[in-house]
N, C-alpha and C positions, 0 to 999 in steps of 0.2 A: 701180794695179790692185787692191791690198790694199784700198779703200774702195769700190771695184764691186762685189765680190766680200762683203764684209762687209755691204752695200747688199741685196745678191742675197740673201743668207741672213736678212734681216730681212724680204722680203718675205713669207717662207714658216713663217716664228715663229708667226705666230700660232696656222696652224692643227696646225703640231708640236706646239707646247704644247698646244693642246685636246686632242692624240690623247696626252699625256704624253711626247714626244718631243723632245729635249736637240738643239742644235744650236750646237755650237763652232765660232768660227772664230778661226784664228791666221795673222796678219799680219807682215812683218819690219816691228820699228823703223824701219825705213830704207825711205821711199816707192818702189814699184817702179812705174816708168816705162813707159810703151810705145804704142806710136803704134795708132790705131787709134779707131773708133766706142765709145766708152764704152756709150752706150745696146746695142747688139748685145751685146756685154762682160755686160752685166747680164742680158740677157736669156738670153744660153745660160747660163751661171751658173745662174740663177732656175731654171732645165729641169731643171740636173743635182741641188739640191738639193731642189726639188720633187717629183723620178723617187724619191730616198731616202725624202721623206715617205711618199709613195704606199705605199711597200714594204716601209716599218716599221710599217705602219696596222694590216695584219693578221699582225703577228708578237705576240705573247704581251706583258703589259703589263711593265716591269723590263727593264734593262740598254738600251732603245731609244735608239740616239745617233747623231748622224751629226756628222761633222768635217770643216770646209770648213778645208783648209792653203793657205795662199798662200807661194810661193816662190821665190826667185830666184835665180840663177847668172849666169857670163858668156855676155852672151849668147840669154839664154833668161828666163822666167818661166813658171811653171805653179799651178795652180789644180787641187788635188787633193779631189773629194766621197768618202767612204769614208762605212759607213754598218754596222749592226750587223744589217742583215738578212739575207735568206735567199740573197742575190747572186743572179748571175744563173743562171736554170732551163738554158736552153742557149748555148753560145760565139753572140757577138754579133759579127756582120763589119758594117764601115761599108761596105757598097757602095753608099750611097748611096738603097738605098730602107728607106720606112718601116716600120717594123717591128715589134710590141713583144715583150717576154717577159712582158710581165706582162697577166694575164688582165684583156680590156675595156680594153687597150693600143691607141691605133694607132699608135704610134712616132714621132711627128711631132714630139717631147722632141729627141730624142736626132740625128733628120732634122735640125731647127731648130741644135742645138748643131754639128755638123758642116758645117751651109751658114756659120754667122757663122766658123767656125777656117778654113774653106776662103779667105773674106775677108782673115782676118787672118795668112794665112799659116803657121796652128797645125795642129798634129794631138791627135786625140782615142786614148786609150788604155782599154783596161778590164780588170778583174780582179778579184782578191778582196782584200780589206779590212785590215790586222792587228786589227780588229775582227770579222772573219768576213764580212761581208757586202761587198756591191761596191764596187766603187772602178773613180771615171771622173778619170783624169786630162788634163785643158787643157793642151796648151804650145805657148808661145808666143814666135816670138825677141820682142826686147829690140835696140835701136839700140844699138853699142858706145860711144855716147855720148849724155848728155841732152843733149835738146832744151828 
């Protein structure tokens, strides 16, 4: 999961870095496992750190960052985007339709990321940041044994 996810945050490097926008990601040592569509994996990934670009684009130039955590326990695996921006304008519900906060949004990010967890048996979470800005976190069980 740690190299989907590291995968995902290199698709969207490039145009962070054009806009001057840092994008960490930290991985355990230890390969985290989990059954499921790699490709989907990347693709909600790519939504949640691409939503962070977008949202740092028109935040002031200095301190712009976003941090892709990848993480694991028994049991479970999650995938945390936090992001130094302005978070989100109003509480966001998944009910499933498309949505955005963000101006010239249609929500179809965020739509997109909740159809691939619904797949995979995950729930999506959101809030704010210890960066200040939003934070979506992926979880995901994990088989109580590799395969």
């Amino acid at each position: 999961f740690g190299h989907v996810c590291r995968s995902a945050a290199g698709v969207c490097r490039n145009r962070a870095t054009a806009c001057g926008i840092r994008i960490d990601v930290t991985v355990p040592a230890i390969p985290v496992t989990l059954e499921g569509d790699a490709a989907q994996m990347q693709i909600a990934v790519t939504n949640l750190v691409m939503n962070a670009v977008e949202s740092l684009e028109g935040v002031e130039v200095g301190g712009r960052a976003i941090r892709v955590d990848v993480r694991a326990g028994d049991g479970f695996a999650e995938c945390v985007v936090g992001d130094s921006g302005p978070g989100f304008r109003t509480p966001v519900a998944d009910d499933g339709e498309a949505t955005s906060t963000k101006l010239g949004g249609t929500g179809m990010g965020l739509h997109i990321v909740s159809s691939v967890l619904a797949n995979h048996r995950g729930r999506l979470s959101m809030g704010r940041s210890a960066r200040g800005g939003a934070e979506v976190r992926m979880v995901l069980t994990r088989p109580s044994r590799p395969l």
